[in-house]
C-alpha positions in Angstrom: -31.4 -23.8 11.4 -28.3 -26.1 11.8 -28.2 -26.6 8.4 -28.0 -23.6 7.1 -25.5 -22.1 9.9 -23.0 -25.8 8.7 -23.5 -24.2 5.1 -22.9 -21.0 5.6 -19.4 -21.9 7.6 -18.5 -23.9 5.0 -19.0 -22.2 2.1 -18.6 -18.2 3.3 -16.4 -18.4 6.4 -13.2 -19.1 4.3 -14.1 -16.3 2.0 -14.6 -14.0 4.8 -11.3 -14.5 6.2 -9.2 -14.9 3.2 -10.8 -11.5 1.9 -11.1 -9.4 5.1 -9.4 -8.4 8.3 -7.4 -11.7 9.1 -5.4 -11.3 5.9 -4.3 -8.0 6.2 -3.1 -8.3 9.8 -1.5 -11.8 8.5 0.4 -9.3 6.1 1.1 -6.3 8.6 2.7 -9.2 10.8 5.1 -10.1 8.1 5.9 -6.7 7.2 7.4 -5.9 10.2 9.0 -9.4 11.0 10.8 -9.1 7.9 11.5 -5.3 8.5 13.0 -6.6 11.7 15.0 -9.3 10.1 16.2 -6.3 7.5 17.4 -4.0 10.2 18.9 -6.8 12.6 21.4 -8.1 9.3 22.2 -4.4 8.3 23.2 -4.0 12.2 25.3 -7.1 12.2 27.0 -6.4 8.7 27.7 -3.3 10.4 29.1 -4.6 13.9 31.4 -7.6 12.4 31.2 -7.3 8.9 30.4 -9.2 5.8 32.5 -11.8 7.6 29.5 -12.5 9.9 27.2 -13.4 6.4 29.5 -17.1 6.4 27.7 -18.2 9.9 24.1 -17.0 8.5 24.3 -18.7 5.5 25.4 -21.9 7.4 22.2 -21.6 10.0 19.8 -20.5 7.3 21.2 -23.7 5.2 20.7 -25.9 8.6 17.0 -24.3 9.1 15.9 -25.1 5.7 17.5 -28.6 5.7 15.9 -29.7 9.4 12.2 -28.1 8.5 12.3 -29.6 4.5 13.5 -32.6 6.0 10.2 -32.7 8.4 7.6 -31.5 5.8 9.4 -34.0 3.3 8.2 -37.1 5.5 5.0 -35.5 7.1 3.5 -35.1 3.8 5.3 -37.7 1.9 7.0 -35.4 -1.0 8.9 -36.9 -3.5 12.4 -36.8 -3.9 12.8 -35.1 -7.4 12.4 -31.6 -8.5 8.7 -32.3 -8.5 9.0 -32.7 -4.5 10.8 -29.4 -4.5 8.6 -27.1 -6.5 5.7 -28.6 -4.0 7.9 -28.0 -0.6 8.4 -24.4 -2.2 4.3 -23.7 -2.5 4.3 -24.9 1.4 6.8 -23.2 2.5 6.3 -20.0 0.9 2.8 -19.1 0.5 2.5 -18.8 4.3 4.9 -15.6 4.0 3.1 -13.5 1.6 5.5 -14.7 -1.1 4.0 -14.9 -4.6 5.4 -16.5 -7.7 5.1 -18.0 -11.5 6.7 -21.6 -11.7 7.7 -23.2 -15.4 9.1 -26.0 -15.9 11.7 -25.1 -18.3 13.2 -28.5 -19.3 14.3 -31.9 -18.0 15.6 -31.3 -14.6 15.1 -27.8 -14.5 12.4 -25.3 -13.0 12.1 -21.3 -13.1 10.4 -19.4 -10.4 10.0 -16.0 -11.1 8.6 -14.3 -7.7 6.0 -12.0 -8.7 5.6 -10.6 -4.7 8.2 -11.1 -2.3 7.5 -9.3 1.4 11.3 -10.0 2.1 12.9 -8.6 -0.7 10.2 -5.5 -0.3 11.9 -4.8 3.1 15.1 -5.3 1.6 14.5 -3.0 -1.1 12.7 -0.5 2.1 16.2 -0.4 2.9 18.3 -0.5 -0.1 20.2 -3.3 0.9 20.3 -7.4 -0.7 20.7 -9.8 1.5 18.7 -12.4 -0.6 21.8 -14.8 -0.9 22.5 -15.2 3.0 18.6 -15.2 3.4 16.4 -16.8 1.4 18.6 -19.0 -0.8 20.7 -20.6 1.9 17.5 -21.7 3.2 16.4 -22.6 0.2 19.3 -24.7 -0.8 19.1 -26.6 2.4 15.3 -27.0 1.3 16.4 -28.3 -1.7 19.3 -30.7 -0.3 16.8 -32.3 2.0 14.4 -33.3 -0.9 17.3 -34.6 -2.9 20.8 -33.6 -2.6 21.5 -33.2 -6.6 19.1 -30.2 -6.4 20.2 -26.6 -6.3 19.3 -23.2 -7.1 20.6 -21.1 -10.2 20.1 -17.2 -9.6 18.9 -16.2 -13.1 18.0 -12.5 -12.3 18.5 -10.6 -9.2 15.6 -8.5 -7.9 16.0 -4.7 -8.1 14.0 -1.8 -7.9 11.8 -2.8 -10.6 11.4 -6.6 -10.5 12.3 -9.8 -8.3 14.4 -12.7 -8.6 14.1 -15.0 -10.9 15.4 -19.0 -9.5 15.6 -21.9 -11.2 15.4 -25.3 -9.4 18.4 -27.7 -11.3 18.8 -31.3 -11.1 22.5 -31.4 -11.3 22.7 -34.8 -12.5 20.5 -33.9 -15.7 22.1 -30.7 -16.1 25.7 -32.2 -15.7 24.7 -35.3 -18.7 24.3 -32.8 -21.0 27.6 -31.4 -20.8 
């Protein structure tokens, strides 16, 4: 009897809750956080400014640097634009974010989002606040794995599409010029 419950958690449990209720309250939870989020930056843009975006980009830079920085050494990344494309799947996939990575060249990566819960809020809303979100973080991500790394905005999500990113090595991109 023990053996058969053992292989039944092990091999249907994860199913279970990857395919059933736990997963869509995991996604109804970041929905509204990120609704939230949406509505508390239009309220601020609209109290103080776009003069207030300078302080959020500088905490969301701070955020990304202090929690790469942590993951980097917990789970031993590397400190190249491999170790950056693998901090991105850890810290992503946890907020419903989806997307197609290519490594395009020496020193350069494309990720092309193919879901994104926090531009679908932003969108919701018909606002972008992508730039003093997600890629201040991400920069500060990037900076903590190695500072020569950056993002390039390739394409800016819209109505119909999201972002495209690529991940640059600045000292590869900068001996080709």
């Amino acid at each position: 009897m023990m053996e058969a419950l053992e292989k039944f958690l092990s091999t249907k449990m994860p199913s279970v809750a990857a395919n059933g209720i736990c997963l869509k309250k995991h996604d109804e939870a970041i929905e509204i956080l990120f609704d939230g989020i949406t509505r508390w930056l239009m309220n601020l843009e609209k109290q103080f400014g776009a003069d207030c975006f300078k302080t959020i980009i500088d905490v969301q830079f701070q955020i990304g640097l202090e929690t790469a920085g942590q993951l980097k050494e917990k789970y031993r990344l590397r400190s190249n634009i491999d170790g950056a494309l693998d901090l991105m799947w850890l810290l992503i996939v946890p907020f419903g974010i989806r997307m197609k990575a290519l490594k395009i060249g020496e020193g350069r990566i494309r990720e092309e989002k193919t879901g994104c819960p926090i531009f679908d809020a932003f969108r919701k809303h018909g606002v972008d606040y992508c730039e003093q979100l997600c890629i201040s973080m991400g920069n500060g991500w990037l900076y903590a794995i190695d500072p020569n790394l950056r993002f390039e905005l390739v394409r800016r999500g819209s109505k119909d599409c999201y972002c495209i990113k690529d991940i640059v090595d600045t000292r590869i991109e900068q001996s080709r010029v």
